[in-house]
N, C-alpha and C positions, 0 to 999 in steps of 0.2 A: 383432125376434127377435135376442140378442144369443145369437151361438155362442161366446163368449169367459171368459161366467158371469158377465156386467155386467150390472146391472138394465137394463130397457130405458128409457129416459127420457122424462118424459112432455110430451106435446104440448106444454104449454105450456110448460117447460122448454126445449123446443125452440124455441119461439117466440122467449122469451123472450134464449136466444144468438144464437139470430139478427139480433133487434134491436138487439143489443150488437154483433155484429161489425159492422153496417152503422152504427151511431154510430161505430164506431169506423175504419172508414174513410171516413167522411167529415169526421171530425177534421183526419185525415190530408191531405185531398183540400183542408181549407180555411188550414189552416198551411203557409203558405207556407217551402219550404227556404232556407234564407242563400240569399235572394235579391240579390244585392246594387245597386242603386241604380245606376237607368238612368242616362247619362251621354249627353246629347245635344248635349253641346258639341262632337264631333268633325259631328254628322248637321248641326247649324246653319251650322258650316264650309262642308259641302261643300256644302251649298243657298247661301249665298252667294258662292261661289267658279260655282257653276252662275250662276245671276245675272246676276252681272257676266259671265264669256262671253260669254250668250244676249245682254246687253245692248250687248257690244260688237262681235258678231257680225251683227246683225240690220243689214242694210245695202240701200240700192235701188240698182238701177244709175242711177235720174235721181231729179234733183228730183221730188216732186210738187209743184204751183203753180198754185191755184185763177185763173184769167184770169178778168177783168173788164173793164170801160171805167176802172175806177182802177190797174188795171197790165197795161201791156203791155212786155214784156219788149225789150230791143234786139235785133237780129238780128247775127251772127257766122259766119265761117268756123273756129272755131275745130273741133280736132279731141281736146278733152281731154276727157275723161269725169266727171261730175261725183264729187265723194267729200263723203261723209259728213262734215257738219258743222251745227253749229250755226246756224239761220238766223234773219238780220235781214233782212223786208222794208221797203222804202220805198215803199208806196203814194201816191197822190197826195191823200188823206185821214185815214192811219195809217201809226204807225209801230210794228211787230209784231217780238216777238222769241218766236221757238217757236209765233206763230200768235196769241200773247195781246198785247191793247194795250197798247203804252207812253207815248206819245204823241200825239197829234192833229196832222194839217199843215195851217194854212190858207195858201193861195197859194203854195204851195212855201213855207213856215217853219214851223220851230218856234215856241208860243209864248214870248214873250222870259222869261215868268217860272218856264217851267222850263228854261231853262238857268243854272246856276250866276254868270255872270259877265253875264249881260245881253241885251242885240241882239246886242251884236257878241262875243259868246264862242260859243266852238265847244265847250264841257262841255256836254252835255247828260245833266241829274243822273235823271231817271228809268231812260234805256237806261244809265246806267253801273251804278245799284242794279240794275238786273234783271239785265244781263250779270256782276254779280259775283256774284251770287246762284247762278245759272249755271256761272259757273267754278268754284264752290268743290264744288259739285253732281259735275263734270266729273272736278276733282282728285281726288275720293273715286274716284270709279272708276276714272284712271286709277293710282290707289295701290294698289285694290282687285286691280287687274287685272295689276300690277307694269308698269305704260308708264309712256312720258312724255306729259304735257301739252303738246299743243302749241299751244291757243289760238285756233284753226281759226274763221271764219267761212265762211259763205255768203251774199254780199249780194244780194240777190233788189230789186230799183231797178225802177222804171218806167223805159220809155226820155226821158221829160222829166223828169224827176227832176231839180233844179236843181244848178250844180255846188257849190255854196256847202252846200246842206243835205246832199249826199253826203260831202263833207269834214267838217260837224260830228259824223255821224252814227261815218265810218271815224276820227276824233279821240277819239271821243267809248269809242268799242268797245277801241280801243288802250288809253285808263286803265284799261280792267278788267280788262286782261291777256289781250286777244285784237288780239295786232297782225298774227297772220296771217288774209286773207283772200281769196276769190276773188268773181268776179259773178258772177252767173247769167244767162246767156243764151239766146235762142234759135238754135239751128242752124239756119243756113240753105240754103236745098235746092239752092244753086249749087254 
């Protein structure tokens, strides 16, 4: 009933605007507004800026060091706490950098053909490729992270560990640009 003196409109007339207004807001609903062009190089930033942190944050107060009858650690009154580094073991059948093999020991040696200059050279070319590998791995983060590199070892040795293969091995770490080192010891309960 139009009280205004307007025809009154018919059903499907009515239907028919109706169906028009709902095309027509959902035009609206699918046309995106100057939307302008996500920018996620600041959010990639901060996730690797997070990252590196977490990764240089993440620290034990000891070594962990799987014991075996191929390494037993020397005992010590020492009272220093271990820090965070990079570790090379010297078992009395592998030689491990980060847990993965680099070398084999038979009778306390290296074998002579992977060391670069012979028997009697102290280069040993495996642990100097993985320890550089290593380092440049190290330098990104600490570039990442605004520190310096400082080239840090952890020498993890059996207590028989020959003196000859411990010097190839701390030679050997020094060309890759890790001449700073400490041992890994056991505390002993005197």
């Amino acid at each position: 009933m139009a009280t205004d003196g307007a025809k009154p409109a018919s059903p499907w007339a009515a239907r028919l605007a109706g169906k028009k207004a709902i095309r027509s807001y959902a035009r609206k609903l699918a046309e995106p507004e100057d939307i302008k062009d996500l920018n996620i190089t600041p959010m990639m930033d901060m996730m690797t800026i997070i990252l590196v942190f977490l990764l240089k944050s993440f620290t034990s107060s000891a070594e962990i060091v799987n014991m075996d009858q191929n390494l037993m650690l020397p005992p010590s009154m020492t009272q220093l706490a271990p820090k965070q580094a990079v570790p090379v073991t010297i078992t009395k059948r592998v030689l491990l950098v980060e847990g993965d093999a680099v070398a084999p020991i038979t009778n306390g040696r290296i074998d002579p053909q992977l060391k670069r200059d012979g028997d009697n050279g102290y280069y040993i070319t495996p642990l100097v490729e993985t320890l550089s590998k290593v380092a440049r791995r190290e330098k990104k983060i600490a570039e990442m992270s605004g520190q310096k590199f400082e080239g840090e070892l952890t020498i993890i040795a059996d207590r028989n560990t020959p003196y000859r293969l411990l010097t190839e091995v701390l030679y050997s770490c020094g060309q890759a640009e890790y001449a700073n080192y400490r041992l890994l010891v056991l505390k002993s309960r005197e």
